[in-house]
N, C-alpha and C positions, 0 to 999 in steps of 0.2 A: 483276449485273456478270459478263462475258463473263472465263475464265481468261484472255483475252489480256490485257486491261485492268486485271486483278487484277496479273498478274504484270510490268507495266510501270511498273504505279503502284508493287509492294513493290519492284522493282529504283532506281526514282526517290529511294523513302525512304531506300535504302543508301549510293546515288548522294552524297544531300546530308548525309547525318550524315559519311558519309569523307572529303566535300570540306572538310566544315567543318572535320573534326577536322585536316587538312592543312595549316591555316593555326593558330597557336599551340597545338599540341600540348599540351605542356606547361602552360601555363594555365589548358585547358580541363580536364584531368586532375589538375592541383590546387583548381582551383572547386570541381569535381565531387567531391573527396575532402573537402574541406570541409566543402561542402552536406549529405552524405552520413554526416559524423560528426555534425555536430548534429539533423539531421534524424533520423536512424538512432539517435540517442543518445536523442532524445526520445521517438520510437517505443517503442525499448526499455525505458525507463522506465513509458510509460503500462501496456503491458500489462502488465508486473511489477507492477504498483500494483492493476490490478485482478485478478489473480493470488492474489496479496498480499491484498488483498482478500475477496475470494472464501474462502481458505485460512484468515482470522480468525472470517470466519460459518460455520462450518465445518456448524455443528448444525443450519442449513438445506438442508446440501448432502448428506449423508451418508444411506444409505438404509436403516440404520432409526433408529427413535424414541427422541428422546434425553428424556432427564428434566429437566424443566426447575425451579427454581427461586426463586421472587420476596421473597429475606430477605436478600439480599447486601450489601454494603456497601464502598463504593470509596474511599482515602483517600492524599491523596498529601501530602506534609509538605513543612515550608520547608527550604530548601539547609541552614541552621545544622546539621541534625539527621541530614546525612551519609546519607539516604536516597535520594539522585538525583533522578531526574524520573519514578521507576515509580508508577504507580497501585496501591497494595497492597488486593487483595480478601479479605474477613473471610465465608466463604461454609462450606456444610453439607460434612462427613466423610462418608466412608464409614463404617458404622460405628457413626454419632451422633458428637455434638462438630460444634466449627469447627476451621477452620485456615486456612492464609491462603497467598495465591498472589501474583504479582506479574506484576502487565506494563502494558497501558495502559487505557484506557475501552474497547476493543472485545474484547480477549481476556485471559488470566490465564494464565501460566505455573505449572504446577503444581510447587510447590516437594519436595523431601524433606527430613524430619521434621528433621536436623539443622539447615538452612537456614533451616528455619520457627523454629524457638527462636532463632538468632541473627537474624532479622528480631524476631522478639517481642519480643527485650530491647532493641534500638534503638528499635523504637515508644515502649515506656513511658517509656524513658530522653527521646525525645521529646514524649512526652505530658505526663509530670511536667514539665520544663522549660515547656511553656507552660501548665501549669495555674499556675505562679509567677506570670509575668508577666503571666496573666489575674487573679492574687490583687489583683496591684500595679496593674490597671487598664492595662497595656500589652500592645495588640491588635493588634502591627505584624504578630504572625508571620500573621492571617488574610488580609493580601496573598498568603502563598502557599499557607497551607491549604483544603486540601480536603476536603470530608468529605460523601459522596452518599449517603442509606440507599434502602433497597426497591429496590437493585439486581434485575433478573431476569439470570439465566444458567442455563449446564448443566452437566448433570454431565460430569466428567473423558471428555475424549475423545484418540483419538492423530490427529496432520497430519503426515502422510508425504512428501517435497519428494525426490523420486527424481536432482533434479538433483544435489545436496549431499552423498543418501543421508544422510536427516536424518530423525528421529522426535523430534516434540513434543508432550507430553502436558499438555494446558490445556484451561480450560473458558471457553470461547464467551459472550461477555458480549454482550445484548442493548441496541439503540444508549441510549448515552445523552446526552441531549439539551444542545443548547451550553449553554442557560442554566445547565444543572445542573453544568455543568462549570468554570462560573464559580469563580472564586477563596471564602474564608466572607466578606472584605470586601465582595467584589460583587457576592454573593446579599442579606446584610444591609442594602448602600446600596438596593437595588432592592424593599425591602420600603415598604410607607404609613408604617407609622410611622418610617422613619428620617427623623431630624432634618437635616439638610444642616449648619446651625453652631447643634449642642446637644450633649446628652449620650447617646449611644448606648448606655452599656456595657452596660445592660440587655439590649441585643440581642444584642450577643458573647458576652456569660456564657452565655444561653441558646441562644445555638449552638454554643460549645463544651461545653456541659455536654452534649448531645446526643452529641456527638463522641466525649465522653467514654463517655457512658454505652454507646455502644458498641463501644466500647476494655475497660470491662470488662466488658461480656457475653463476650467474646470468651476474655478472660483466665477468668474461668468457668467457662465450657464448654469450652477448649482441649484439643484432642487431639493428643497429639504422637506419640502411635504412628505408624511405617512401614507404610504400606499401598498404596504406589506403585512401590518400589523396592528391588531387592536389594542387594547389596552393589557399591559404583558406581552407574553408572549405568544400568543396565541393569533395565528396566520388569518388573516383578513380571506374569506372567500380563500382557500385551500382549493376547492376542485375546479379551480379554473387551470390551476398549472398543471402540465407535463408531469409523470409522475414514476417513476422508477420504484422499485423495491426490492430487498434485501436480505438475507440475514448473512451478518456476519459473525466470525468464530466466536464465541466466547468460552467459559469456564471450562464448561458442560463435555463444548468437544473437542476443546483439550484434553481435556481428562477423561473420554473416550478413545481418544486417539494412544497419547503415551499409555494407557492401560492394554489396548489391544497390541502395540508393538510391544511392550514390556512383556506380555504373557507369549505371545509371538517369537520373544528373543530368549526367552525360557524354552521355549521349546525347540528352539536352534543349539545353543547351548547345551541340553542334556541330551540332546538327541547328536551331536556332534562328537567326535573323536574324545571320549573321555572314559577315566575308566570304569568296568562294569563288574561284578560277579562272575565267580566261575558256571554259577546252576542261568547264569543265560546265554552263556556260549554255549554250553549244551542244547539249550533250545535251540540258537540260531540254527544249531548243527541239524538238528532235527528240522525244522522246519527248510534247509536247505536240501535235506533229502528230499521228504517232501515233496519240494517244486522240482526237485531233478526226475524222482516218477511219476510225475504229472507231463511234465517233460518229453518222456520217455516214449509214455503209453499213450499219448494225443492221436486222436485219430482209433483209437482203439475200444470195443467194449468192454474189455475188460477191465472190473470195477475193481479200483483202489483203494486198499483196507490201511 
């Protein structure tokens, strides 16, 4: 393509995005803001997610060797028992002993030692409560209990998110699988021998007794010494652990983003089938001559007036 050709064709492109935009203004610069905010909203989202993502396998990403783990154990309890929707991991100390962290199936917020005893004494207080109602034969609460062993994870490591200036010290749980993640009622329905309209409780004793049993390993071996944290919040000896870093989406490029598709979608818009002036179909006209004796005379000296 000959510079004359290039340069009459990018003048045509500006030609028709300005003619467009000439005829409802306004319109086309509120579509375009529109388009731009969900589109640019959605964008923003995926990559945060895989950001986000990324920043929970953390023990994949970090360059060097983390110590991995395969004795863990994840356990998230029903609403009644005022423990939320967090997955509580029962996982090895520094040190020797257990202790217990909190967050969901892919990662564990590493809790400090006071934190950890006021989660401990919720669990039992939740454990003993459905050891009753398993006494009595009532197995409602394993609609929402959970209870996964042979967790694998790593050890404590820091996620640095330089957007927020944020340091998170948790350990990296390795995936675990939907099934497992199942409710205990709908691990137990999905077993052979469960009965469809018979008596199960066979099954639920021996899955909460499991549950149980390690509820109290845990209590056991419990370590409640501080070895993550000083006074506050502030991480004991930081540059000992594994260290990942970060930035994830915030305000800024959001509003980088839906600003660039929004202006992007303006110029799809005006520049798309809509209508124009008569004095710029004239142009086109002209400028389609133009390229037809440029066309024409290619290969040729003879200069184009």
């Amino acid at each position: 393509m000959s510079v004359k050709t290039a340069w009459i064709r990018l003048c045509g492109g500006v030609d028709k995005v300005a003619s467009g935009l000439a005829y409802d203004p306004l319109g086309k610069i509120i579509g375009g803001s529109v388009i731009g905010a969900i589109l640019g909203t959605f964008m923003t989202l995926v990559v945060g997610a895989y950001k986000e993502e990324s920043a929970q396998d953390f023990s994949d990403s970090v360059d060097q060797d983390m110590q991995i783990f395969e004795d863990g154990t994840l356990m998230r309890f029903p609403e009644v028992c005022g423990l939320g929707d967090d997955y509580y991991l029962i996982s090895q100390k520094p040190k020797d002993g257990l202790e217990i962290s909190r967050g969901n199936y892919d990662y564990s917020h590493v809790l400090k030692a006071k934190e950890q005893r006021e989660v401990a004494d919720a669990i039992s207080s939740c454990m003993n409560a459905m050891h009753g109602w398993a006494r009595k034969g009532n197995f409602e609460f394993a609609n929402e209990f959970r209870h996964i062993s042979n967790i694998e994870y790593s050890e404590a490591g820091l996620v640095q998110d330089h957007t927020d200036a944020t340091i998170h010290l948790h350990k990296d749980i390795s995936e675990v699988s939907e099934s497992d993640r199942k409710s205990m009622h709908n691990i137990i329905k999905a077993q052979d021998d469960y009965v469809e309209d018979g008596d199960n409780s066979g099954l639920y004793h021996a899955a909460f007794n499991a549950a149980a049993q390690s509820w109290n390993s845990y209590k056991r071996q419990a370590n409640d010494a501080e070895v993550y944290y000083n006074n506050g919040n502030e991480i004991k000896n930081a540059d000992q652990y594994a260290k990942y870093e970060y930035s994830s989406v915030g305000y800024l490029d959001w509003g980088k983003t839906v600003g660039g598709v929004g202006v992007l979608a303006i110029f799809m818009l005006a520049g798309g089938h809509t209508r124009r002036s008569s004095a710029y179909a004239e142009r086109e006209d002209r400028r389609r001559e133009r390229l037809s004796a440029i066309k024409a005379l290619s290969g040729r000296d003879t200069p184009i007036l």
